[in-house]
Every structure is written in C-alpha cells, then in structure tokens.
Biopython code that builds the backbone (N, CA, C, O; Angstrom):
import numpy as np
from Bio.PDB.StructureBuilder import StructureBuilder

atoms = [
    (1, "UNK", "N", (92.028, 130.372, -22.089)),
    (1, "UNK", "CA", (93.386, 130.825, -22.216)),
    (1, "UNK", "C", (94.332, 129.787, -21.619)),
    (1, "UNK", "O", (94.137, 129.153, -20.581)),
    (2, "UNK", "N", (94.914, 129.744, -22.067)),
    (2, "UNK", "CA", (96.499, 128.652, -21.511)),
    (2, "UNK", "C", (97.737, 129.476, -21.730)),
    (2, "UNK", "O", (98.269, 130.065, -22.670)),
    (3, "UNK", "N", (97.992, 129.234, -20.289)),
    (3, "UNK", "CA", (99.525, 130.088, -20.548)),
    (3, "UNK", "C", (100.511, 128.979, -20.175)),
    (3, "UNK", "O", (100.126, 128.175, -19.326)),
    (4, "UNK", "N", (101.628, 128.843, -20.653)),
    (4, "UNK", "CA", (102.682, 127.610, -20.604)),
    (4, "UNK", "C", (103.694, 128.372, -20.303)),
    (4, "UNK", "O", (103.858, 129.521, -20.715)),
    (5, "UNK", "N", (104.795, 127.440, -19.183)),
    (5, "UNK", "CA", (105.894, 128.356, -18.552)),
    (5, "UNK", "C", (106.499, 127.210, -18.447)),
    (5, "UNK", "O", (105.900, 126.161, -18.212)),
    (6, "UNK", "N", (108.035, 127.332, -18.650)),
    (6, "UNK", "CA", (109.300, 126.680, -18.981)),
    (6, "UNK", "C", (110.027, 126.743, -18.081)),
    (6, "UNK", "O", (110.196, 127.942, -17.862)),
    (7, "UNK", "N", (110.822, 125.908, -17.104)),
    (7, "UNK", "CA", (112.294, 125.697, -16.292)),
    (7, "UNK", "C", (113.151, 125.008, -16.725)),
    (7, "UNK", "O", (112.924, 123.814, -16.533)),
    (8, "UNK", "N", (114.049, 125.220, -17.231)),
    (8, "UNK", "CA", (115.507, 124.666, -17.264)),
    (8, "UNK", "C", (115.614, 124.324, -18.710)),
    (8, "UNK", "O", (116.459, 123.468, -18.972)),
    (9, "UNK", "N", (114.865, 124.864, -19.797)),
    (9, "UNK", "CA", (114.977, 124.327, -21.119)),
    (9, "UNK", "C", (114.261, 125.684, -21.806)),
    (9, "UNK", "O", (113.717, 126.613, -21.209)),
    (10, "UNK", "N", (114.449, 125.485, -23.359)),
    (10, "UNK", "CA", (112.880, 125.848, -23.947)),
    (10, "UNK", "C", (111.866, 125.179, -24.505)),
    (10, "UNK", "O", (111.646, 124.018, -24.848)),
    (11, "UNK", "N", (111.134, 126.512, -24.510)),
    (11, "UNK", "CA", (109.765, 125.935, -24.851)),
    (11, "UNK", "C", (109.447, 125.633, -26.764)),
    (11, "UNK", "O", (109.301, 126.538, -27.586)),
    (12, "UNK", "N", (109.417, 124.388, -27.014)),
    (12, "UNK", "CA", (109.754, 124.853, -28.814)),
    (12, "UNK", "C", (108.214, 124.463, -29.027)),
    (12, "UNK", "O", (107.473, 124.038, -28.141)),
    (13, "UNK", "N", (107.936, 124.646, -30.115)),
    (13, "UNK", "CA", (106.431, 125.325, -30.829)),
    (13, "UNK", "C", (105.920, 123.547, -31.195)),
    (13, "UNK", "O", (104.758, 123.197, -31.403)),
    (14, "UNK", "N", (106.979, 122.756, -31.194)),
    (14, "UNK", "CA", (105.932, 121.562, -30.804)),
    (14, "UNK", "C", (105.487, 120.828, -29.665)),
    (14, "UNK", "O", (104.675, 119.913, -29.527)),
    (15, "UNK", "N", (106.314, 121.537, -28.789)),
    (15, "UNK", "CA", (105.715, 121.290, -27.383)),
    (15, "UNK", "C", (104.455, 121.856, -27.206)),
    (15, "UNK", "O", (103.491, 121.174, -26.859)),
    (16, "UNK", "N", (104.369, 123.457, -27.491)),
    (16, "UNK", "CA", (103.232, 124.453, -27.370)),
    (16, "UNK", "C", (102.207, 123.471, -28.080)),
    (16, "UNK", "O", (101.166, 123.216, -27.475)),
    (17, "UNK", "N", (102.412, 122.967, -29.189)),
    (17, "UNK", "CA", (101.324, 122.441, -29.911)),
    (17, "UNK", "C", (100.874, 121.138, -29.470)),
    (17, "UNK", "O", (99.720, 120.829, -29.768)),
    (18, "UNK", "N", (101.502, 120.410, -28.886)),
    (18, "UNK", "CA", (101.381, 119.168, -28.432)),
    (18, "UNK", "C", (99.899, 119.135, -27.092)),
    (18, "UNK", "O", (98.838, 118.522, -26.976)),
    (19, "UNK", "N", (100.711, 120.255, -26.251)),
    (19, "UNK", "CA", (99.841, 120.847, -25.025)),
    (19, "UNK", "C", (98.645, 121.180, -25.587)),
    (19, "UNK", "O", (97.606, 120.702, -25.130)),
    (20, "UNK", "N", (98.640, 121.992, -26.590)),
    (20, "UNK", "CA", (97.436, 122.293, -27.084)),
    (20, "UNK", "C", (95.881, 121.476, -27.233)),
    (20, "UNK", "O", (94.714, 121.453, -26.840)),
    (21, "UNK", "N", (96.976, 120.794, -28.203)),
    (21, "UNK", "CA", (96.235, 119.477, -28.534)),
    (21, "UNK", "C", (95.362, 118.555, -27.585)),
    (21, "UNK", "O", (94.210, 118.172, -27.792)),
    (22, "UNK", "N", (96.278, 118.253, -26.361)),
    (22, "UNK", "CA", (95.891, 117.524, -25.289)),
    (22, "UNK", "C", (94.871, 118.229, -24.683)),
    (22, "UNK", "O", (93.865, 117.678, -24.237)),
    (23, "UNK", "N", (95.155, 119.887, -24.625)),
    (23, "UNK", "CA", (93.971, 120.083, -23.759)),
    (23, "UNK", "C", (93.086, 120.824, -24.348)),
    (23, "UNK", "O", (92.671, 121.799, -23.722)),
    (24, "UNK", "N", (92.533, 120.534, -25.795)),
    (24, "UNK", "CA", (91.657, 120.848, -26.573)),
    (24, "UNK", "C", (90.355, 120.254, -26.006)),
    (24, "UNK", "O", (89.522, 121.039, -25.554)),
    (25, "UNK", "N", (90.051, 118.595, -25.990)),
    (25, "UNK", "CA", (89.005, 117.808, -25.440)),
    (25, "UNK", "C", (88.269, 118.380, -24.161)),
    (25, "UNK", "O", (87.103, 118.139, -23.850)),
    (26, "UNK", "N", (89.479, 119.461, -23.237)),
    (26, "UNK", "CA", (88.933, 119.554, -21.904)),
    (26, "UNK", "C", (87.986, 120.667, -22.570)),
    (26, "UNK", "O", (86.819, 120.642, -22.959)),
    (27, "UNK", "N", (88.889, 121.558, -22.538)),
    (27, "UNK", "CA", (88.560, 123.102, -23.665)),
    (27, "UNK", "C", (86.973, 122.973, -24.052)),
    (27, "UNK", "O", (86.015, 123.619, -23.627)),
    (28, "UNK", "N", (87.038, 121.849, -25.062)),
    (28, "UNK", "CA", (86.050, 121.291, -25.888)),
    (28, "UNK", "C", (84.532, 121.505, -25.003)),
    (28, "UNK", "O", (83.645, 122.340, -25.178)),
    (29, "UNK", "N", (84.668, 120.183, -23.812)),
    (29, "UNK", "CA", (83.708, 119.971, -23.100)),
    (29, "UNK", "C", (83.212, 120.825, -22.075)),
    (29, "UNK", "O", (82.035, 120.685, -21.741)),
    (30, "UNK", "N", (83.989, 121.771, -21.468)),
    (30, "UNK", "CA", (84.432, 122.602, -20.086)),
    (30, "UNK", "C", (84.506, 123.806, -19.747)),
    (30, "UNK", "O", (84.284, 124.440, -18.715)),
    (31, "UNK", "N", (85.244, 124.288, -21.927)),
    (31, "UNK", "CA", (85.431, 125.502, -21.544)),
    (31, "UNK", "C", (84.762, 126.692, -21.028)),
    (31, "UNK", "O", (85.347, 127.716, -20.675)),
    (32, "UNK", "N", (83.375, 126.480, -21.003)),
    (32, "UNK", "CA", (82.729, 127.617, -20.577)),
    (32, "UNK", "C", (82.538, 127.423, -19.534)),
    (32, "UNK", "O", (81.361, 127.757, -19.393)),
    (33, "UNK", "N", (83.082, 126.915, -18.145)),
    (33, "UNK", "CA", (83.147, 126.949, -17.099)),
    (33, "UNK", "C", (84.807, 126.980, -16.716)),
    (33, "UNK", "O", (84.970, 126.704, -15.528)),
    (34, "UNK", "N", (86.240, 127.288, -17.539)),
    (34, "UNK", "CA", (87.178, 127.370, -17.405)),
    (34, "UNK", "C", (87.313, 128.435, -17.544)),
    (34, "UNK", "O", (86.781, 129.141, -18.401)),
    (35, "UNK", "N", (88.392, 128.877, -16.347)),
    (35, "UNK", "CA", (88.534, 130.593, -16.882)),
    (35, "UNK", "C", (89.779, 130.834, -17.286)),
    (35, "UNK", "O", (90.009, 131.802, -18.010)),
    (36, "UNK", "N", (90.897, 129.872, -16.820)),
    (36, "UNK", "CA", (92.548, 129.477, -17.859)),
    (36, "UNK", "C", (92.899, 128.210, -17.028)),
    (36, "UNK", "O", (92.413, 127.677, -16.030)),
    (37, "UNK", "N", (93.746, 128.000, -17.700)),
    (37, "UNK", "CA", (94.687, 127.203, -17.768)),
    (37, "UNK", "C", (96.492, 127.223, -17.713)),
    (37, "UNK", "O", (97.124, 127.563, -18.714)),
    (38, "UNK", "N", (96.996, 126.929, -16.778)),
    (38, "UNK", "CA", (98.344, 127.208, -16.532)),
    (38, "UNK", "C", (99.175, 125.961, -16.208)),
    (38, "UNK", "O", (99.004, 125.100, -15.345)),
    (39, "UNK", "N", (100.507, 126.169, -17.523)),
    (39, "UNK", "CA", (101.034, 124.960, -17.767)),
    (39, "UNK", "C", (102.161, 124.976, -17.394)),
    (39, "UNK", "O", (102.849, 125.321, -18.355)),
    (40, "UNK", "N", (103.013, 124.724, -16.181)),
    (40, "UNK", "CA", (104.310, 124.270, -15.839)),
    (40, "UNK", "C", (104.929, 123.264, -15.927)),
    (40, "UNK", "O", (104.678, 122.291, -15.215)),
    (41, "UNK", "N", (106.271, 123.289, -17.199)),
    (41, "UNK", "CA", (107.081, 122.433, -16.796)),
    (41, "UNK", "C", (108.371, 122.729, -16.987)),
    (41, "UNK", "O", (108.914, 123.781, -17.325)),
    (42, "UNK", "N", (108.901, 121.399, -16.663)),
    (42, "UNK", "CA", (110.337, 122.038, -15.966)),
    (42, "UNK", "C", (111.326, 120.231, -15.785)),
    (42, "UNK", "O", (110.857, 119.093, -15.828)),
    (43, "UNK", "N", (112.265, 120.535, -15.657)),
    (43, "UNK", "CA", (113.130, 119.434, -16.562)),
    (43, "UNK", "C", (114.186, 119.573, -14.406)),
    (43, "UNK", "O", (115.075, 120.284, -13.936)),
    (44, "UNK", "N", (113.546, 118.742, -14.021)),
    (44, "UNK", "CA", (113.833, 118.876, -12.394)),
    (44, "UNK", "C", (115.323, 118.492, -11.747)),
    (44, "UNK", "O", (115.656, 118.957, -10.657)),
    (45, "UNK", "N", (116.320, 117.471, -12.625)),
    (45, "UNK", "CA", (117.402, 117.267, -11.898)),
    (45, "UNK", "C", (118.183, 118.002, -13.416)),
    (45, "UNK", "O", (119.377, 117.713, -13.344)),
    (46, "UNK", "N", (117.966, 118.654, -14.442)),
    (46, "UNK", "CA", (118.664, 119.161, -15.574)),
    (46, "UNK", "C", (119.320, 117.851, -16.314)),
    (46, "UNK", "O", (118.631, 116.934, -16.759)),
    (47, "UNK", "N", (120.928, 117.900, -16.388)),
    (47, "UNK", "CA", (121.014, 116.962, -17.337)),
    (47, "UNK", "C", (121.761, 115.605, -16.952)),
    (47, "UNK", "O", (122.546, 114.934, -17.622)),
    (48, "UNK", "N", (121.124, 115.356, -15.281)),
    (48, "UNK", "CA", (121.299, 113.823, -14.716)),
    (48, "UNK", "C", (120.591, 113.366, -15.539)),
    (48, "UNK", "O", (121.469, 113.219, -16.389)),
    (49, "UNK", "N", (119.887, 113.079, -15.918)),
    (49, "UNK", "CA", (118.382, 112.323, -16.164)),
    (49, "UNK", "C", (117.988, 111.478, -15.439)),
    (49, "UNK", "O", (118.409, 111.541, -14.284)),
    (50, "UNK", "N", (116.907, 110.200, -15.837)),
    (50, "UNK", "CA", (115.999, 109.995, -14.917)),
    (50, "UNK", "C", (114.623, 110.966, -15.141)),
    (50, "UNK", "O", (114.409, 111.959, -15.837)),
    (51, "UNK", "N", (113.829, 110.198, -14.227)),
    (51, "UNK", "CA", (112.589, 110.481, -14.340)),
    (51, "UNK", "C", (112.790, 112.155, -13.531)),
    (51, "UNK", "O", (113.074, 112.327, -12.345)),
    (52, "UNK", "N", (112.529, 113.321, -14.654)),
    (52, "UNK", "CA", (112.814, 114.547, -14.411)),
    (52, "UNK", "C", (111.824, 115.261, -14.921)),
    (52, "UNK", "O", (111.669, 116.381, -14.434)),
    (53, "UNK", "N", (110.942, 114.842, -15.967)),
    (53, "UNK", "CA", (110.485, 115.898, -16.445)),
    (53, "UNK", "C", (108.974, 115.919, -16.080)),
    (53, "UNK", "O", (108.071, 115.105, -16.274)),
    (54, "UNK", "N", (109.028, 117.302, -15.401)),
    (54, "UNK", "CA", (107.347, 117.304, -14.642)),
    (54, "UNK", "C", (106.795, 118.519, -15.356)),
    (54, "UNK", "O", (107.392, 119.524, -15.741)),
    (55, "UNK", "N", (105.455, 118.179, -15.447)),
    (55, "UNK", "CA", (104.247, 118.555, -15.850)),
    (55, "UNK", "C", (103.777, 119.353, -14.894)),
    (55, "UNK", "O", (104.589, 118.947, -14.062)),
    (56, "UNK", "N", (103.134, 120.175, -14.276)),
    (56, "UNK", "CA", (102.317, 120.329, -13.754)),
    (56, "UNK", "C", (100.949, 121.604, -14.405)),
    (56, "UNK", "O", (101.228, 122.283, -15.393)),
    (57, "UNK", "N", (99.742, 121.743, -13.801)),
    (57, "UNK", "CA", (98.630, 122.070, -14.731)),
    (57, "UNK", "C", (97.577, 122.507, -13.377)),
    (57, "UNK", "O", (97.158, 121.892, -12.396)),
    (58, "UNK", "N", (97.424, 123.786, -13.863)),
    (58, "UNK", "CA", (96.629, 124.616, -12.789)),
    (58, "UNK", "C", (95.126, 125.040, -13.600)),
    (58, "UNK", "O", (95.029, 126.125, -14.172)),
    (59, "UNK", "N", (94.140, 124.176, -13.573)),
    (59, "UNK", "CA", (92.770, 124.775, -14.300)),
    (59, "UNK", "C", (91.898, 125.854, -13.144)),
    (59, "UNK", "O", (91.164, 125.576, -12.195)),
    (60, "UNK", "N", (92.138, 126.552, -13.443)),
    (60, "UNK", "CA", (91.246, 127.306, -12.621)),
    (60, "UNK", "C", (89.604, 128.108, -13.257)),
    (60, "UNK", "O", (89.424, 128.896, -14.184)),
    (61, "UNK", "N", (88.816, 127.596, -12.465)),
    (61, "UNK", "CA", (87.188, 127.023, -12.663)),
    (61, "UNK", "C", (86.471, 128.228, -12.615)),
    (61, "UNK", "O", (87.210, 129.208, -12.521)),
    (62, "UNK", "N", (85.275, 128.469, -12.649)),
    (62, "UNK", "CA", (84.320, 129.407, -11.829)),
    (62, "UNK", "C", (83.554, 129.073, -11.113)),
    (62, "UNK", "O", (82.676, 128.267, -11.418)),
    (63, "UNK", "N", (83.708, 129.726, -9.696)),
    (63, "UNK", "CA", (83.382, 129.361, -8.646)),
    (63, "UNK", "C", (83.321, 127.815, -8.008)),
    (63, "UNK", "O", (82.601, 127.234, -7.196)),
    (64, "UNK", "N", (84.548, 127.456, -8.880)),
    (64, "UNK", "CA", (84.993, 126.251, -7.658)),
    (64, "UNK", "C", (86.189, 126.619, -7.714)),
    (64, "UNK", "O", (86.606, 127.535, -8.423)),
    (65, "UNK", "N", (87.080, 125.685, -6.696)),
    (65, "UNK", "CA", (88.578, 125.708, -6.696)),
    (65, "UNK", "C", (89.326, 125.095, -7.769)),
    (65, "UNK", "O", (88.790, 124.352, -8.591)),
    (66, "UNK", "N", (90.353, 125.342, -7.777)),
    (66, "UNK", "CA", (91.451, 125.168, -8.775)),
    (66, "UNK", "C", (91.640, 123.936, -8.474)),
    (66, "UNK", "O", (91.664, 123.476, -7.333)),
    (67, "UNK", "N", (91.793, 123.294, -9.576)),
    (67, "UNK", "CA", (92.143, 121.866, -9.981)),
    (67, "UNK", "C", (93.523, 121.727, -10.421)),
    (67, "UNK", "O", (93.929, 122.223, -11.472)),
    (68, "UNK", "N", (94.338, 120.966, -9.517)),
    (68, "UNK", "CA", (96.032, 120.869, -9.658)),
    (68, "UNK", "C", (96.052, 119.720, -10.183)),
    (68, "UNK", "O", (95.214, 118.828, -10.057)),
    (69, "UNK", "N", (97.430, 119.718, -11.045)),
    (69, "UNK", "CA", (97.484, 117.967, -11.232)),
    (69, "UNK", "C", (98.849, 117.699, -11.237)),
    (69, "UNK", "O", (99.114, 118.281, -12.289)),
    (70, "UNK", "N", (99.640, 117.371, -10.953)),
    (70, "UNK", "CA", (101.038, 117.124, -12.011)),
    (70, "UNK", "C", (101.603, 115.391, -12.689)),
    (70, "UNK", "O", (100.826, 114.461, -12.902)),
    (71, "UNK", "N", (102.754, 115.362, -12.859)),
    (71, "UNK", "CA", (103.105, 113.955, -13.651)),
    (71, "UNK", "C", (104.511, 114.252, -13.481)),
    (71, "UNK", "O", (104.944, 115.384, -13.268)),
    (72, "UNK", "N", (105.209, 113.206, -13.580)),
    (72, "UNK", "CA", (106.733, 113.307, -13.999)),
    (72, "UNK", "C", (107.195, 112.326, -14.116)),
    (72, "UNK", "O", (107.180, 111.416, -13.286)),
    (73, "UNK", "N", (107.724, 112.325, -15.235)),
    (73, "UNK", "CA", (108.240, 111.129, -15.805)),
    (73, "UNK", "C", (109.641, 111.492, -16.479)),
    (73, "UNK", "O", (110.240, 112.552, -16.296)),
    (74, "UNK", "N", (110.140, 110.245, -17.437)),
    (74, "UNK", "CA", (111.639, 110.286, -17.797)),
    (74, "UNK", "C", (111.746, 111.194, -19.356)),
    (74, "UNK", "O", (112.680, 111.779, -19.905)),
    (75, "UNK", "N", (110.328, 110.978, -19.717)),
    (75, "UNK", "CA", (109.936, 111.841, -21.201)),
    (75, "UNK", "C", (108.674, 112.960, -20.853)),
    (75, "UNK", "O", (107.575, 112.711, -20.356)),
    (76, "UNK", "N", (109.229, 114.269, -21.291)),
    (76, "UNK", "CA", (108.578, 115.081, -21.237)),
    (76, "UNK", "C", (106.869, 115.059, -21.642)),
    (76, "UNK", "O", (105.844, 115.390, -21.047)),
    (77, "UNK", "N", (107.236, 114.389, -23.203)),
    (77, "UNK", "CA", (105.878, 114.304, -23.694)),
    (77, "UNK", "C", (104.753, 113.252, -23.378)),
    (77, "UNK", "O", (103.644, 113.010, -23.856)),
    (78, "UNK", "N", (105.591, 112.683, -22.270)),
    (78, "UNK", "CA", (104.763, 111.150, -21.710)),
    (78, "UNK", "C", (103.880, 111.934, -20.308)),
    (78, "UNK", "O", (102.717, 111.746, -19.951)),
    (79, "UNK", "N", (104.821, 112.755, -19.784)),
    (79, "UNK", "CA", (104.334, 113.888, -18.233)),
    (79, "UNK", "C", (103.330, 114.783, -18.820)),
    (79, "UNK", "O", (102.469, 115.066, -17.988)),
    (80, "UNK", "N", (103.096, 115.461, -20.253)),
    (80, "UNK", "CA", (101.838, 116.197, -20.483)),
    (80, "UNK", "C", (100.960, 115.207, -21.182)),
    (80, "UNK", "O", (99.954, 115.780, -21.601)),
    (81, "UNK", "N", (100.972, 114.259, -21.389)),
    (81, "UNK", "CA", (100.340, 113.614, -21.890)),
    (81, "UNK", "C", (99.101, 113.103, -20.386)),
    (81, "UNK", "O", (97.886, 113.234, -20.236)),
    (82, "UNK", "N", (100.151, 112.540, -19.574)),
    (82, "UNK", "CA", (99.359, 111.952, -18.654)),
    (82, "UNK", "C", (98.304, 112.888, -17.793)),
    (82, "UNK", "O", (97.162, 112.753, -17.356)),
    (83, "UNK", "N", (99.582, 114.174, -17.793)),
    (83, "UNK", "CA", (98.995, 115.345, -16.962)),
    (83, "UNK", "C", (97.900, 115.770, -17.511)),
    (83, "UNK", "O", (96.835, 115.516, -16.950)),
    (84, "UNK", "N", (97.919, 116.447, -18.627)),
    (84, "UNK", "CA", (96.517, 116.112, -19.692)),
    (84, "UNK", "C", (95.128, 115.520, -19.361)),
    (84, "UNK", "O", (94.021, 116.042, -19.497)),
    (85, "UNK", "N", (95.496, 114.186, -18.849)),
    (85, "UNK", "CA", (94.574, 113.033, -19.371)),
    (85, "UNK", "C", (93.786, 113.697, -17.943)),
    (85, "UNK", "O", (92.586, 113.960, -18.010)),
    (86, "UNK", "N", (94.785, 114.008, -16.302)),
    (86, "UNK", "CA", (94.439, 113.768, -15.324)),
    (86, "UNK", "C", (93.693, 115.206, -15.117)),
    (86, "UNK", "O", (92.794, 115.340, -14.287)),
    (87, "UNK", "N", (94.129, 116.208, -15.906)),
    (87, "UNK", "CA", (93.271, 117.169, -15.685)),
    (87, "UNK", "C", (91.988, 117.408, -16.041)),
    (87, "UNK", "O", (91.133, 117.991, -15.374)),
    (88, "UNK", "N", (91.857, 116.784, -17.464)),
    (88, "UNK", "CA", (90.521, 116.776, -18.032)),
    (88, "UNK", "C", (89.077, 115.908, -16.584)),
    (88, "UNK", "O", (87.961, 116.240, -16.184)),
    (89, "UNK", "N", (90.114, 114.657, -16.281)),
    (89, "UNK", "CA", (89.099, 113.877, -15.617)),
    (89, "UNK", "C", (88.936, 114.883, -14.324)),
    (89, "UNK", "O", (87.763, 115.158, -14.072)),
    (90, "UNK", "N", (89.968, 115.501, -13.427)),
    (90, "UNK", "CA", (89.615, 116.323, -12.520)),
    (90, "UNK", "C", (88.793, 117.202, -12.417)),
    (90, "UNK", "O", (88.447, 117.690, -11.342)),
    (91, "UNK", "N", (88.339, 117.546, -13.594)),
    (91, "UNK", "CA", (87.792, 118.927, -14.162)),
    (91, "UNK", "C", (86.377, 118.075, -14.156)),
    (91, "UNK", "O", (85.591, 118.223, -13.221)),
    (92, "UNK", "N", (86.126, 117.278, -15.126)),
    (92, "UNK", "CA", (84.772, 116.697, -14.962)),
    (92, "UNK", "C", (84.625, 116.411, -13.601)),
    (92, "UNK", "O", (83.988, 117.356, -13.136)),
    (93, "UNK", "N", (84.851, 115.697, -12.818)),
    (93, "UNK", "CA", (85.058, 115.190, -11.427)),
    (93, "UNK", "C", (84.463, 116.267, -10.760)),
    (93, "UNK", "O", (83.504, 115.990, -10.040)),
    (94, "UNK", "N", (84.813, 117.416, -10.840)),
    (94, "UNK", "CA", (84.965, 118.533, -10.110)),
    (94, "UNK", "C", (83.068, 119.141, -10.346)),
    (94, "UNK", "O", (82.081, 119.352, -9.641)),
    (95, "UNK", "N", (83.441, 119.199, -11.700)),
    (95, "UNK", "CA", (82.147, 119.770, -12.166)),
    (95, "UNK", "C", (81.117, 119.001, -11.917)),
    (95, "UNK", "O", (80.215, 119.684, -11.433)),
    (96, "UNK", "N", (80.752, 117.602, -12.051)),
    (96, "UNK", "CA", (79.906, 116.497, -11.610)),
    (96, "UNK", "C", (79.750, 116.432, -9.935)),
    (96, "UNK", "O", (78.621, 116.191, -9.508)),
    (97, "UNK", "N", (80.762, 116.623, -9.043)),
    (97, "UNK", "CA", (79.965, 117.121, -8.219)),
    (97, "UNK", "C", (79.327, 118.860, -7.677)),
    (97, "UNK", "O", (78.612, 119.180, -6.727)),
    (98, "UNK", "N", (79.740, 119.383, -8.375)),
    (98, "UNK", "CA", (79.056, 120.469, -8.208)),
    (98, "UNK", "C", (77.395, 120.571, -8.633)),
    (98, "UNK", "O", (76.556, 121.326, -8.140)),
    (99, "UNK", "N", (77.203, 119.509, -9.762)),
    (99, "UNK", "CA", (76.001, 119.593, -10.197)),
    (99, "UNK", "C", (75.255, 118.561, -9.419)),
    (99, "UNK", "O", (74.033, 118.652, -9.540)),
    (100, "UNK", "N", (75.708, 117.564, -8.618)),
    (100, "UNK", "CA", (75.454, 116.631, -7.701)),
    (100, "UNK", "C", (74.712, 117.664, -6.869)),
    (100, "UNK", "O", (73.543, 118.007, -7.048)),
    (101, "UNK", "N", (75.474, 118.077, -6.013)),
    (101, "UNK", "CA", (75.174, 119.073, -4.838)),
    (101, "UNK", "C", (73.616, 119.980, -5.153)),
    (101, "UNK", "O", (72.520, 120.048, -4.596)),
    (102, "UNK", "N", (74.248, 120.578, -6.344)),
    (102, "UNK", "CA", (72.909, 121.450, -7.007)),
    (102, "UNK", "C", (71.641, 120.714, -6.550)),
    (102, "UNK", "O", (70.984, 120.985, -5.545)),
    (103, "UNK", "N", (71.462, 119.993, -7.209)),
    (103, "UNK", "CA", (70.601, 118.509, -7.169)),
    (103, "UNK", "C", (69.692, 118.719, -5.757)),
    (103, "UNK", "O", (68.589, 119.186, -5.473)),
    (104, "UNK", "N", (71.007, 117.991, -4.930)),
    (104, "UNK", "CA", (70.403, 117.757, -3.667)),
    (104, "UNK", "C", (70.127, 118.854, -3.293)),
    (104, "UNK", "O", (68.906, 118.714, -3.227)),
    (105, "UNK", "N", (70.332, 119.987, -2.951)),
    (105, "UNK", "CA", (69.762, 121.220, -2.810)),
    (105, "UNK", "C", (68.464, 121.642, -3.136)),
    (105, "UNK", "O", (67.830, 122.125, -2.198)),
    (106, "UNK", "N", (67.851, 121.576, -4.343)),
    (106, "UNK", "CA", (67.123, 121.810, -5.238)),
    (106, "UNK", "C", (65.720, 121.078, -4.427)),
    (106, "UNK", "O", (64.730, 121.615, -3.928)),
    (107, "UNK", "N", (66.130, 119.585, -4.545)),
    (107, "UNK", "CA", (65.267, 118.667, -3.888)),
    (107, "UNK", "C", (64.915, 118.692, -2.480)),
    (107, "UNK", "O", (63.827, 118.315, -2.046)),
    (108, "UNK", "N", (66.074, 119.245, -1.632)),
    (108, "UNK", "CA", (65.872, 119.254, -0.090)),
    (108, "UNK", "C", (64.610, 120.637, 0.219)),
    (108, "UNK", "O", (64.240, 120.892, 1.366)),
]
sb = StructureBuilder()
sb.init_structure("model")
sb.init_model(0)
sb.init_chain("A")
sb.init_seg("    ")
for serial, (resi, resn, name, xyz) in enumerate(atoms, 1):
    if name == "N":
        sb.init_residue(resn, " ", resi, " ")
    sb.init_atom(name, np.array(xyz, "f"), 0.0, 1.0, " ", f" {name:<3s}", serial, name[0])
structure = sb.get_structure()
C-alpha cells in the first residue's frame, strides 16, 4: 500500500503516477516484506522558490524498523526521484542485514 500526502499544493494524477512508478522496483523485489509505504511531500518555502520541494518516504518493514529517507530539491520530480532511488537501497540495506545476522546466529 502507498499512501501519498500533499503540503502546500496538489497532488495531480501524474505525480501519483510518477511515485508509483519509482516505487514499483522496490514493491517488485521487497514487497512481501513491506507492509506500506508513506509518501510526503510538500513544497517548503511556497512560492519563494529555491530548493523547496521535499520528498520524504516512510517504508515501514516487518519486524524491522522503519526506513526514513527524504530529498529536497528545486524540482519536485528530481526529490521523488532521488527519494525513490534512496529508499529502495535502504530497504535492501536493511533487509541484507537482517539476513546477515540470521546467518551468524544460525552458525553460532
């Protein structure tokens, strides 16, 4: 499940789809150890601009902790993009050592 939540703008259906997209691969590889996914962003100084628009991305696992990530940059779609990229690797990261540990356990 992915739920996506909006500050200071809306949310239009190619954003939704964009997100999607990006975090299909994690989905792909993960999902049966993901239990959602929660997508904040939010447009941080409104309409100064500048690097404003943050990402942030809450995967929450089974039985490990939640994996945070965020990004912010001057383009929205550049902050889920990256945020994206950084969650997927957190998520493996996360999961690789859990199966590490297993391991040594197993063997000790």
């Amino acid at each position: 499940m992915i739920d996506i939540q909006v500050q200071h703008f809306s949310l239009t259906e190619a954003m939704e789809t964009h997100i999607k997209q990006k975090l299909e691969p994690m989905h792909n590889n993960f999902g049966d150890r993901i239990l959602s996914a929660h997508v904040h962003l939010s447009d941080v100084n409104g309409p100064k601009g500048g690097e404003n628009k943050k990402c942030l991305i809450h995967v929450e696992l089974q039985k490990l902790p939640t994996v945070v990530v965020e990004d912010t940059q001057e383009n929205l779609y550049t902050s889920i993009d990256n945020c994206c990229h950084s969650a997927e690797r957190a998520v493996r990261k996360s999961l690789e050592r859990q199966q590490t540990l297993a391991r040594k356990q197993v063997n000790s």
